[in-house]
mmCIF file of the N, C-alpha and C atoms, coordinates in Angstrom:
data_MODEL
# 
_entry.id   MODEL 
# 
loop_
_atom_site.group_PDB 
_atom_site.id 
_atom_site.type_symbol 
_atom_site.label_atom_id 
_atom_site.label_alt_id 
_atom_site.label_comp_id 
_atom_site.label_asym_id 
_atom_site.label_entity_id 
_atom_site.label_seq_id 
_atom_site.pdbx_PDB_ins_code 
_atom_site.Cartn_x 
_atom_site.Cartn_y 
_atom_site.Cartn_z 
_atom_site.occupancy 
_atom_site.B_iso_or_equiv 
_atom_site.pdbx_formal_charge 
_atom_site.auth_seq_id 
_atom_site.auth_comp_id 
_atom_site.auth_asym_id 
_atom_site.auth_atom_id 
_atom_site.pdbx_PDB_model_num 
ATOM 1   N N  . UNK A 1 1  ? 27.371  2.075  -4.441  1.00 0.00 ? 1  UNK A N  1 
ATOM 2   C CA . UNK A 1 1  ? 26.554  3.142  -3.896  1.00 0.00 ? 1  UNK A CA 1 
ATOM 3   C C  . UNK A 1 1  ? 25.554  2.540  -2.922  1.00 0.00 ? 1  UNK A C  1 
ATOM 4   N N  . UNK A 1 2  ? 25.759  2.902  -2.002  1.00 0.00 ? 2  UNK A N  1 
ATOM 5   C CA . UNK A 1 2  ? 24.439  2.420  -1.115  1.00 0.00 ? 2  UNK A CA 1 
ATOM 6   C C  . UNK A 1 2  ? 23.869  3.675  -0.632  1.00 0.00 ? 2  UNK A C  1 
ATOM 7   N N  . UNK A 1 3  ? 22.163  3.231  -0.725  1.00 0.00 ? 3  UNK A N  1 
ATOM 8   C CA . UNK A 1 3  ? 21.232  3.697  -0.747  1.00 0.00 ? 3  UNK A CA 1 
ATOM 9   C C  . UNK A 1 3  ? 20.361  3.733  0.120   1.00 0.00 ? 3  UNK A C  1 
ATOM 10  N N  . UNK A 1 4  ? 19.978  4.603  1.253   1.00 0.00 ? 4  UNK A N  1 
ATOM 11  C CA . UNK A 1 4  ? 19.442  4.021  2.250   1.00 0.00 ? 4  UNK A CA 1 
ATOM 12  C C  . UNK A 1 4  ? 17.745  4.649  2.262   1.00 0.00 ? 4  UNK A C  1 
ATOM 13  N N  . UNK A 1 5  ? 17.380  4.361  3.380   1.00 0.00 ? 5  UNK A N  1 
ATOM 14  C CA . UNK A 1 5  ? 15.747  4.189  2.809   1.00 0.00 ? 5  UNK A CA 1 
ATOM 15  C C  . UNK A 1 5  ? 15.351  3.766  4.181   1.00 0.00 ? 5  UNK A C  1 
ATOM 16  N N  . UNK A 1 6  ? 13.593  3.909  4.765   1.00 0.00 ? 6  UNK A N  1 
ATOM 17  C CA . UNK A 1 6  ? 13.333  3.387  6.198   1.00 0.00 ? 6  UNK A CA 1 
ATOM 18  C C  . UNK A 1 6  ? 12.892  2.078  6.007   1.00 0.00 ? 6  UNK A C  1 
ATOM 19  N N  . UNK A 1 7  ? 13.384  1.662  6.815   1.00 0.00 ? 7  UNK A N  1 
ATOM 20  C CA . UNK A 1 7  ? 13.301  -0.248 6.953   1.00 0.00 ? 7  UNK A CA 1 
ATOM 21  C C  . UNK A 1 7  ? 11.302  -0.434 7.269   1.00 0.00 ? 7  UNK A C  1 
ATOM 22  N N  . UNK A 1 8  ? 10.490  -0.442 6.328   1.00 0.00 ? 8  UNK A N  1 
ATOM 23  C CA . UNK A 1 8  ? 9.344   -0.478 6.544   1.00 0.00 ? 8  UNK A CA 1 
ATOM 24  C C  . UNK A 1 8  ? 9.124   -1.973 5.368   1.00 0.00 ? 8  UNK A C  1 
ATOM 25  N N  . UNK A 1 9  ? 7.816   -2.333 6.026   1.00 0.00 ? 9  UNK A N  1 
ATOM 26  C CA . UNK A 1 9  ? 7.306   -3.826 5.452   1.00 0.00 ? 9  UNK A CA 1 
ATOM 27  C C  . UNK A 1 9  ? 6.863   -3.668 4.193   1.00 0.00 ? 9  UNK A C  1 
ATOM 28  N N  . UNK A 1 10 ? 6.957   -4.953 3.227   1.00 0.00 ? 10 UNK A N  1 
ATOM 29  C CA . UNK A 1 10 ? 6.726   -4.400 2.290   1.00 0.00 ? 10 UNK A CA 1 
ATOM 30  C C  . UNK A 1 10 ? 4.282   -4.473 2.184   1.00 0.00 ? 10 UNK A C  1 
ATOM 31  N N  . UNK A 1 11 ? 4.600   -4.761 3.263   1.00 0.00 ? 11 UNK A N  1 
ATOM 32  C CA . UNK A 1 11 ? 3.096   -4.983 2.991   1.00 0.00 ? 11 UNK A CA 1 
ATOM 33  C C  . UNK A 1 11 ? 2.353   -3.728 3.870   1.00 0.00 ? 11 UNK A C  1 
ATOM 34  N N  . UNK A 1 12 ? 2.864   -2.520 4.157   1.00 0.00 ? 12 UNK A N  1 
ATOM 35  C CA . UNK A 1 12 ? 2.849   -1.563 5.013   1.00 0.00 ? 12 UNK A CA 1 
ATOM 36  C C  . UNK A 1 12 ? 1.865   -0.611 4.184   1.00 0.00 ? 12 UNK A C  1 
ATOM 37  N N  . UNK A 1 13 ? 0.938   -0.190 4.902   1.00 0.00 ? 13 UNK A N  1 
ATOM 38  C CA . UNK A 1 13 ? 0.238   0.524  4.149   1.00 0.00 ? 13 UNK A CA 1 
ATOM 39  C C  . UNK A 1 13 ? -0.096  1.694  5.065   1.00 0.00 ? 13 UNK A C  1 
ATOM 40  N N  . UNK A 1 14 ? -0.147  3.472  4.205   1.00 0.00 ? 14 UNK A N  1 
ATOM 41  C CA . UNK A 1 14 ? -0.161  4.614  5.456   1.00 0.00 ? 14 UNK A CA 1 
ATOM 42  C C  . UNK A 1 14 ? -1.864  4.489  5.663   1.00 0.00 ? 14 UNK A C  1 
ATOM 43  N N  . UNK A 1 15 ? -2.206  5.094  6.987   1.00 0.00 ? 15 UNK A N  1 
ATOM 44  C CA . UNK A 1 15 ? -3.352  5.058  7.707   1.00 0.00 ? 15 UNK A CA 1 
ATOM 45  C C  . UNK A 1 15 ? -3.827  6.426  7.813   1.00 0.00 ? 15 UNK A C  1 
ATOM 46  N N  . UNK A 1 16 ? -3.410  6.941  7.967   1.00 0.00 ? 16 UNK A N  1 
ATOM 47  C CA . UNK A 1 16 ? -3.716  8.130  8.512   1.00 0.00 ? 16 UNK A CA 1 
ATOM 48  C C  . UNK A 1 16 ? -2.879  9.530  7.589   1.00 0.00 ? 16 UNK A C  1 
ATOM 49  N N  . UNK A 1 17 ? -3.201  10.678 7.523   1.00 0.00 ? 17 UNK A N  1 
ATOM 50  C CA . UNK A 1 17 ? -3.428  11.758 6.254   1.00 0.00 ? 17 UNK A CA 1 
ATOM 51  C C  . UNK A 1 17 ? -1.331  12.498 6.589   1.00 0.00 ? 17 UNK A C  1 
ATOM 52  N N  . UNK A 1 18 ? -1.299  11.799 8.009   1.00 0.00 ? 18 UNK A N  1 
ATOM 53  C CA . UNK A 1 18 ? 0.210   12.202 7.721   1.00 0.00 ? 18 UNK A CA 1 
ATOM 54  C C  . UNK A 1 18 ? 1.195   11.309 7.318   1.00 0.00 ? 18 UNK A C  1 
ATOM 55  N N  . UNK A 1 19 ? 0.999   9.781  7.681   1.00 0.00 ? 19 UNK A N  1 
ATOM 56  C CA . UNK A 1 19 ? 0.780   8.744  6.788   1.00 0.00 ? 19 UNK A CA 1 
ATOM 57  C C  . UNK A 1 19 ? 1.571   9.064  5.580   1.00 0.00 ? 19 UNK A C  1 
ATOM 58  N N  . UNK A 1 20 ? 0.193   9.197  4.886   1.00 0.00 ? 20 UNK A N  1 
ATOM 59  C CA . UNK A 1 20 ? 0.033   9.150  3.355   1.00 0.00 ? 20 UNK A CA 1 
ATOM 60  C C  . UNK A 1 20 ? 0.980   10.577 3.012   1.00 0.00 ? 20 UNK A C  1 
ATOM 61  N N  . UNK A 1 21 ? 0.729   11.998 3.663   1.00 0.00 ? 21 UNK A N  1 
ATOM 62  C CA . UNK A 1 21 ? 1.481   12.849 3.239   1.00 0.00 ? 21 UNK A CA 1 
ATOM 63  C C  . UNK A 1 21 ? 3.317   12.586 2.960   1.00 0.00 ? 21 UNK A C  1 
ATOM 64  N N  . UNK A 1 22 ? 4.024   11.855 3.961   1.00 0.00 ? 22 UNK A N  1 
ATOM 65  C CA . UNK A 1 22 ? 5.200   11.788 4.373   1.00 0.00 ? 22 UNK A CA 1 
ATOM 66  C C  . UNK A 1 22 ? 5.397   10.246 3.077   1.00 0.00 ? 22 UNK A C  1 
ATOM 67  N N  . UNK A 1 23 ? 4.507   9.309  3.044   1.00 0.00 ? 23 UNK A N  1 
ATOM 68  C CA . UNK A 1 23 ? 4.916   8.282  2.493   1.00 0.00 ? 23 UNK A CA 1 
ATOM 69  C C  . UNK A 1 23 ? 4.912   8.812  0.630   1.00 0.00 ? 23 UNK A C  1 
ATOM 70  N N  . UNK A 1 24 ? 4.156   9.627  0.211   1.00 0.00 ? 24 UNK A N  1 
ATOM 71  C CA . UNK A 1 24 ? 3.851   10.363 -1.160  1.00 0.00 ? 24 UNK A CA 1 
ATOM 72  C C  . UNK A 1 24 ? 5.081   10.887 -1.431  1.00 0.00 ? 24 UNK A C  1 
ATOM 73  N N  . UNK A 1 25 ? 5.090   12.125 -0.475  1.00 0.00 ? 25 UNK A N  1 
ATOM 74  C CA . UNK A 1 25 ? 7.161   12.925 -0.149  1.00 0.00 ? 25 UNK A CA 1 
ATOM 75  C C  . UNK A 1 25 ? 8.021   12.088 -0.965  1.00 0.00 ? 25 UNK A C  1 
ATOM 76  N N  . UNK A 1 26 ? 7.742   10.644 -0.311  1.00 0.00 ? 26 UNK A N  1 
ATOM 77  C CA . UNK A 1 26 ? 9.196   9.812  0.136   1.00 0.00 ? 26 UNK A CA 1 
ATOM 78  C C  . UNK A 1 26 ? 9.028   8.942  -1.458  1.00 0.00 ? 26 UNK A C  1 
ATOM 79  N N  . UNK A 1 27 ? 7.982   8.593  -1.480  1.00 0.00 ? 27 UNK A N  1 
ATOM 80  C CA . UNK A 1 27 ? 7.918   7.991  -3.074  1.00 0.00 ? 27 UNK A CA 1 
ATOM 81  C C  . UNK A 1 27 ? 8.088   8.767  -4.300  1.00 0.00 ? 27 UNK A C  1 
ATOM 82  N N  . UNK A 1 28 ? 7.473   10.401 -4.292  1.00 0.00 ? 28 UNK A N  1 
ATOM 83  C CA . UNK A 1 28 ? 7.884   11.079 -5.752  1.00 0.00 ? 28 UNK A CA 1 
ATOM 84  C C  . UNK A 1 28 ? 9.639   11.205 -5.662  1.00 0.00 ? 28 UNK A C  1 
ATOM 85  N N  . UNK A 1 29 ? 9.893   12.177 -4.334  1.00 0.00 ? 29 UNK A N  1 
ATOM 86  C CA . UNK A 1 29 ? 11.225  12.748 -4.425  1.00 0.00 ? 29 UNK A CA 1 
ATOM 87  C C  . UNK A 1 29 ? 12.416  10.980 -4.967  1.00 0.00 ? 29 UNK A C  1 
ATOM 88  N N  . UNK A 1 30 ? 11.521  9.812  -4.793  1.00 0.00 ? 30 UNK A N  1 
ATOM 89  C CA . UNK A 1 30 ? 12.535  9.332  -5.236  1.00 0.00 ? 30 UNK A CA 1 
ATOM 90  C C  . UNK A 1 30 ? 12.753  8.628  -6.497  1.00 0.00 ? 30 UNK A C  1 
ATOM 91  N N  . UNK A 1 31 ? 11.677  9.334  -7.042  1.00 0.00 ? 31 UNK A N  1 
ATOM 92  C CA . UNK A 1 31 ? 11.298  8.537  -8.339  1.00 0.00 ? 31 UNK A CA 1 
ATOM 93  C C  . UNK A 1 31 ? 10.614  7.451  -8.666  1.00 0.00 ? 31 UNK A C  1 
ATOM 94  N N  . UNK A 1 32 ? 9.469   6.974  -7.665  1.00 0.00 ? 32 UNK A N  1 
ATOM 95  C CA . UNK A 1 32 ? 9.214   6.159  -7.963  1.00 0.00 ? 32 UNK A CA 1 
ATOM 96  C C  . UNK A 1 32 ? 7.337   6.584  -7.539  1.00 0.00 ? 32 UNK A C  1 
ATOM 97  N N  . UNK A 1 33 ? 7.113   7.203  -8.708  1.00 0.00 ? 33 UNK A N  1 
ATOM 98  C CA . UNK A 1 33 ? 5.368   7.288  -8.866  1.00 0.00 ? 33 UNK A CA 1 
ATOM 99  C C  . UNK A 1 33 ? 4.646   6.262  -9.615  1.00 0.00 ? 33 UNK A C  1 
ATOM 100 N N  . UNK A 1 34 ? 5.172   5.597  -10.289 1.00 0.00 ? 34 UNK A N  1 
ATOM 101 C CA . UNK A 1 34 ? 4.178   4.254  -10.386 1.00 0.00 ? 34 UNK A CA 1 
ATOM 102 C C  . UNK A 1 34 ? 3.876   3.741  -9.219  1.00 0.00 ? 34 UNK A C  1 
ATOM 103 N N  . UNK A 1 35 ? 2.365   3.504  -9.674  1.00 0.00 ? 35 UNK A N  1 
ATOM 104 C CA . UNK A 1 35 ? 1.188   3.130  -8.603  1.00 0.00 ? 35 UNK A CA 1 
ATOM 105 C C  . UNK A 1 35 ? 0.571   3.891  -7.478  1.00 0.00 ? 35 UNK A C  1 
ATOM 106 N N  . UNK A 1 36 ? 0.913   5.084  -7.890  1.00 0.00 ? 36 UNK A N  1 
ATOM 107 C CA . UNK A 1 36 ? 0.606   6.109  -6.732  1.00 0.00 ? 36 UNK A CA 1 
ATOM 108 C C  . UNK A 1 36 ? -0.906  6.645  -7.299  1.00 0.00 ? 36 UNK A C  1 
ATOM 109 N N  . UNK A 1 37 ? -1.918  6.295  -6.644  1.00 0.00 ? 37 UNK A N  1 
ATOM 110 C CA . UNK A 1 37 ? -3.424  6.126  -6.489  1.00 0.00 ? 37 UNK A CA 1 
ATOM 111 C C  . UNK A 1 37 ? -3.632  7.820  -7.383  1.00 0.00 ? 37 UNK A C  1 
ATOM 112 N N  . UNK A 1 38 ? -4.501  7.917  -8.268  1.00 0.00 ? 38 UNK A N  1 
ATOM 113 C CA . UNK A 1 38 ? -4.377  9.746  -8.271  1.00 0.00 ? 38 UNK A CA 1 
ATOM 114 C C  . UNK A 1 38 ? -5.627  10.336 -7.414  1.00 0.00 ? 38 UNK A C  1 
ATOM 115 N N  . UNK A 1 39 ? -6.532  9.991  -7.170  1.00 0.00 ? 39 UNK A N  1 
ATOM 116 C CA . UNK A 1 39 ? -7.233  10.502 -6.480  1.00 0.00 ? 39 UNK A CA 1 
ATOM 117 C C  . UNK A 1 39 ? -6.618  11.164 -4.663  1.00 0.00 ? 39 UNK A C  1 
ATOM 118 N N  . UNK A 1 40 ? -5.574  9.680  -4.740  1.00 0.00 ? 40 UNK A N  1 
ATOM 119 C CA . UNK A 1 40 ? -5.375  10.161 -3.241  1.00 0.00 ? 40 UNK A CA 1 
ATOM 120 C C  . UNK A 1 40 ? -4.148  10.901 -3.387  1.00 0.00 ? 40 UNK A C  1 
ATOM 121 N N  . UNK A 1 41 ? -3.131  10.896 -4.612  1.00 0.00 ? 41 UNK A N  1 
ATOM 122 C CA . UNK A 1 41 ? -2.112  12.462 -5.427  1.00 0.00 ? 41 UNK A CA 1 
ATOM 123 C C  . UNK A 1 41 ? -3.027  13.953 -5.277  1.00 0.00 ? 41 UNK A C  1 
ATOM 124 N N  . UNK A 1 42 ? -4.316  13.358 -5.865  1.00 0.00 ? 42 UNK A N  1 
ATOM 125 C CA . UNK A 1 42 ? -4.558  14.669 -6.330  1.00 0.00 ? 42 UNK A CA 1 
ATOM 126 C C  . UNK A 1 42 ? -5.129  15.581 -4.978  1.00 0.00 ? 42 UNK A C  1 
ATOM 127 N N  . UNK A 1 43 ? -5.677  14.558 -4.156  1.00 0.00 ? 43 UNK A N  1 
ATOM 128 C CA . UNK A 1 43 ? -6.035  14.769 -2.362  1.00 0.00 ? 43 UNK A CA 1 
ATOM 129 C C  . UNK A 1 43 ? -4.956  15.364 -1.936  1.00 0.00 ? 43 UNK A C  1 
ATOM 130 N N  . UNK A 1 44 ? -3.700  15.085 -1.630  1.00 0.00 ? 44 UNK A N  1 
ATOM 131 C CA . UNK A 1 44 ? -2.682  15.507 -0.869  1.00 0.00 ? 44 UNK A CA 1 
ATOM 132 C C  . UNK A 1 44 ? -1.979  16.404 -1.453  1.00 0.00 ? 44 UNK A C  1 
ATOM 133 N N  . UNK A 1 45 ? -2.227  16.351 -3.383  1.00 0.00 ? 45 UNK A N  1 
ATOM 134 C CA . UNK A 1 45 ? -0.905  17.251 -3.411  1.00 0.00 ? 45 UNK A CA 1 
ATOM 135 C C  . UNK A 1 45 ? -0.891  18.736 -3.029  1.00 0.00 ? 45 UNK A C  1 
ATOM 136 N N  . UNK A 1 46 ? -1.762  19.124 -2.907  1.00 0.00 ? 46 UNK A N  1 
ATOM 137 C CA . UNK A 1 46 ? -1.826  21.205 -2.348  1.00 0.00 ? 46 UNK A CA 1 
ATOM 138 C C  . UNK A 1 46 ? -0.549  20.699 -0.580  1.00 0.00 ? 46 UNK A C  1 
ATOM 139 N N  . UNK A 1 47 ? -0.950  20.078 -0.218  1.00 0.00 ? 47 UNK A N  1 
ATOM 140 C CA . UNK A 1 47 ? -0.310  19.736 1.226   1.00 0.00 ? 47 UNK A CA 1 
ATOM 141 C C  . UNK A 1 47 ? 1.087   19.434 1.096   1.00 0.00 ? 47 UNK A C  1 
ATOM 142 N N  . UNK A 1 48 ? 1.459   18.805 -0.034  1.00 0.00 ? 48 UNK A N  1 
ATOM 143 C CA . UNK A 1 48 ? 2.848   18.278 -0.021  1.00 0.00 ? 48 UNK A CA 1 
ATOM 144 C C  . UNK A 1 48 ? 3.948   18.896 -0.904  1.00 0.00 ? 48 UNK A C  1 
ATOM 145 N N  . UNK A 1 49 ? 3.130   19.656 -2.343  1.00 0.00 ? 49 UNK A N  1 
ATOM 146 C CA . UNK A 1 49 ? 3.709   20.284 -2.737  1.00 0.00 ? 49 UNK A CA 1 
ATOM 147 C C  . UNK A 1 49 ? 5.115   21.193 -3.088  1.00 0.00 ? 49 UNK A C  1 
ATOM 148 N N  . UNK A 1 50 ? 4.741   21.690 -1.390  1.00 0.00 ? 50 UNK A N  1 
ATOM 149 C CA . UNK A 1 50 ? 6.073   22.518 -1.043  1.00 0.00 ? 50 UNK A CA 1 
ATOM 150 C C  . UNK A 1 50 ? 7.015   21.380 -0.514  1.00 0.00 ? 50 UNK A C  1 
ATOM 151 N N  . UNK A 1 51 ? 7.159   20.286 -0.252  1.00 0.00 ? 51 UNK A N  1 
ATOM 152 C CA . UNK A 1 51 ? 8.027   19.517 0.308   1.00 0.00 ? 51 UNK A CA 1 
ATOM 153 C C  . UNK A 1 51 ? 8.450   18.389 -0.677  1.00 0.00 ? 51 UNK A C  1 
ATOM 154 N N  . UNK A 1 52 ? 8.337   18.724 -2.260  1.00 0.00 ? 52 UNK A N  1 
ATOM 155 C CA . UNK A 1 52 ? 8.583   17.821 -3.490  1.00 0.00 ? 52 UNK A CA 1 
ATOM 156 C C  . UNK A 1 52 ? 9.444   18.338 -4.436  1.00 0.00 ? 52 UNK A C  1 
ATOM 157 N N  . UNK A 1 53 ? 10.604  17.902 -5.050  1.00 0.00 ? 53 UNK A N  1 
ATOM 158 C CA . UNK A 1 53 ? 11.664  18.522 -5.944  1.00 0.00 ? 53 UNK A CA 1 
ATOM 159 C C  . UNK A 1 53 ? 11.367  19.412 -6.795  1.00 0.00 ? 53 UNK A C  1 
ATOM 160 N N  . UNK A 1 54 ? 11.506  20.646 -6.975  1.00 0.00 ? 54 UNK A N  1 
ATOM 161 C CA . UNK A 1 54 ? 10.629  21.584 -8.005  1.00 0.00 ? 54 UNK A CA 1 
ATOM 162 C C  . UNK A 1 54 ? 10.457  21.106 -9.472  1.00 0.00 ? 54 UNK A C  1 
ATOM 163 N N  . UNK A 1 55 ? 11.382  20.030 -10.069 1.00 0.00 ? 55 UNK A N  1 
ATOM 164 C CA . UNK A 1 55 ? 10.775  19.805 -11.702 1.00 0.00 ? 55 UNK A CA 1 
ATOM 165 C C  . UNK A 1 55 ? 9.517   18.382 -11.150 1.00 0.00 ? 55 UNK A C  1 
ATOM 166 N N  . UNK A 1 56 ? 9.862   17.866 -10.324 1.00 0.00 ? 56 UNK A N  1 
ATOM 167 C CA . UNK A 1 56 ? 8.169   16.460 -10.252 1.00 0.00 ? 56 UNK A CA 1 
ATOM 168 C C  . UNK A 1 56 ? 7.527   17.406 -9.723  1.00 0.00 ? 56 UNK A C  1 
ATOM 169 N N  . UNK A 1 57 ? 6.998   18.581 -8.785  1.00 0.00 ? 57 UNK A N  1 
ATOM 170 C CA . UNK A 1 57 ? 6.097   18.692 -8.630  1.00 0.00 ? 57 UNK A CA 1 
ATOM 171 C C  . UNK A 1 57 ? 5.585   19.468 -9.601  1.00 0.00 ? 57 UNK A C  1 
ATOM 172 N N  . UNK A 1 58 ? 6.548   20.273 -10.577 1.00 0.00 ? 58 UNK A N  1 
ATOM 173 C CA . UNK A 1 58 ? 5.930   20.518 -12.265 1.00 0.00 ? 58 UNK A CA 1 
ATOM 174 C C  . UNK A 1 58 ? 4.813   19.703 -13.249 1.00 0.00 ? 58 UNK A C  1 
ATOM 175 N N  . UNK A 1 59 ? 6.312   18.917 -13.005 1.00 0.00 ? 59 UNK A N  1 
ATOM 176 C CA . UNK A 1 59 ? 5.649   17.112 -14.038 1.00 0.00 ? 59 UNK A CA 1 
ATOM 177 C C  . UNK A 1 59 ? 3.903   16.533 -13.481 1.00 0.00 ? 59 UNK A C  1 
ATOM 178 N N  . UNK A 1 60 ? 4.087   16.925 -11.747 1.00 0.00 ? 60 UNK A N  1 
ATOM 179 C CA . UNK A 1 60 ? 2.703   16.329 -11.454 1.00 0.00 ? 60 UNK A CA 1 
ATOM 180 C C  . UNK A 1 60 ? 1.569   17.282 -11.539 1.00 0.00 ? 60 UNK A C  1 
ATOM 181 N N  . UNK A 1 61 ? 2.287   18.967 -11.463 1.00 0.00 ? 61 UNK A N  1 
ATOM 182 C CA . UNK A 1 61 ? 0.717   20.006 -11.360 1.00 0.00 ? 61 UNK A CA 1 
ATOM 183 C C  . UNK A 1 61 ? 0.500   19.624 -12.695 1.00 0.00 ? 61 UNK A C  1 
ATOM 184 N N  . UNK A 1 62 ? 1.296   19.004 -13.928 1.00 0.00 ? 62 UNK A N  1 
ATOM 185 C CA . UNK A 1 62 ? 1.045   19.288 -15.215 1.00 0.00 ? 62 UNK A CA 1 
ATOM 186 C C  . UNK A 1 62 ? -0.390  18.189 -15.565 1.00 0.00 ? 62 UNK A C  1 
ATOM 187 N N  . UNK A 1 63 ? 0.294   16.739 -14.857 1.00 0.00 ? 63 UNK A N  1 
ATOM 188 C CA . UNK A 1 63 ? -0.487  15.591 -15.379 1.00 0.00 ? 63 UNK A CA 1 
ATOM 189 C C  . UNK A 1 63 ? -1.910  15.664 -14.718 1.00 0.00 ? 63 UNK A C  1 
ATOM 190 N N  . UNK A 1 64 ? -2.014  16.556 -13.480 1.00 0.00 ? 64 UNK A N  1 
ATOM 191 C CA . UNK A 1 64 ? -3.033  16.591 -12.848 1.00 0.00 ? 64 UNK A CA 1 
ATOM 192 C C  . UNK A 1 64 ? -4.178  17.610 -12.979 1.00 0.00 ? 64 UNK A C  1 
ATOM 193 N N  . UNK A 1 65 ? -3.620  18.580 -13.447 1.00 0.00 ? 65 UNK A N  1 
ATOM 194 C CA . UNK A 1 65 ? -4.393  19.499 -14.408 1.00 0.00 ? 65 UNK A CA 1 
ATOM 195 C C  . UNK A 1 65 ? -4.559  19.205 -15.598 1.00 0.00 ? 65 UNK A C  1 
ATOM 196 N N  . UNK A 1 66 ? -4.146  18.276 -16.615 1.00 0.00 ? 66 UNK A N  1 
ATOM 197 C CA . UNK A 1 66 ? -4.863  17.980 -18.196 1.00 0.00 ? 66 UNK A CA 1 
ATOM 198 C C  . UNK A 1 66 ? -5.181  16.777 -17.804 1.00 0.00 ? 66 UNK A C  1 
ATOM 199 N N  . UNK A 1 67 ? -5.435  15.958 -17.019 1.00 0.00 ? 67 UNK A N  1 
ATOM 200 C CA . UNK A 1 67 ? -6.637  14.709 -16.438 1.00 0.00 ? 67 UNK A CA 1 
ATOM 201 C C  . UNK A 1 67 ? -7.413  15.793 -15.992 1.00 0.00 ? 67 UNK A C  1 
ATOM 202 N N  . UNK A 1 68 ? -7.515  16.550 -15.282 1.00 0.00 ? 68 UNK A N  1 
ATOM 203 C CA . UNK A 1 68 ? -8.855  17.484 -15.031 1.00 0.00 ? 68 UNK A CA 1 
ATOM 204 C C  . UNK A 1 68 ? -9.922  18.156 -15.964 1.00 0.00 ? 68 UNK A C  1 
ATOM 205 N N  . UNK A 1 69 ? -8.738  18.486 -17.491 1.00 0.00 ? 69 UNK A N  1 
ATOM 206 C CA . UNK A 1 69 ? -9.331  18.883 -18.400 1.00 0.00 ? 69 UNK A CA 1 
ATOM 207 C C  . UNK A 1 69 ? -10.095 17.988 -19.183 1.00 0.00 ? 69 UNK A C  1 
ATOM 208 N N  . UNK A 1 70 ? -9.721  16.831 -19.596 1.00 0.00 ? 70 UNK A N  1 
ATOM 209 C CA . UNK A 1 70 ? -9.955  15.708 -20.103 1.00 0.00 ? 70 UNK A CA 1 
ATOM 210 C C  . UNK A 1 70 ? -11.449 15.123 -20.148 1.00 0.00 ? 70 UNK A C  1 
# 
């Protein structure tokens, strides 16, 4: 199976709020939310929301609303 993906560094970091929106996208939809900052989740997610697989962006309104309660 090959798997393809954008040829970016691994020391690449987003700058700017579309950046971070498109690079968030690209990390939940693929399963891979470890290490994803929550402050800057909980910043973007109203924005990205609609552009995230409908059961993670479940899984994340869930974890991000009972850390709120907490």
């Amino acid at each position: 199976m090959n798997v393809w993906d954008y040829k970016i560094g691994k020391n690449w970091q987003p700058k700017t709020n579309e950046e971070w929106q498109w690079y968030l996208v690209r990390k939940i939809n693929a399963g891979d939310i470890a290490g994803i900052d929550k402050v800057i989740l909980k910043k973007n997610f109203p924005l990205i929301k609609g552009r995230i697989d409908i059961g993670k962006k479940n899984l994340i309104q869930y974890f991000l609303d009972k850390n709120d309660r907490s």
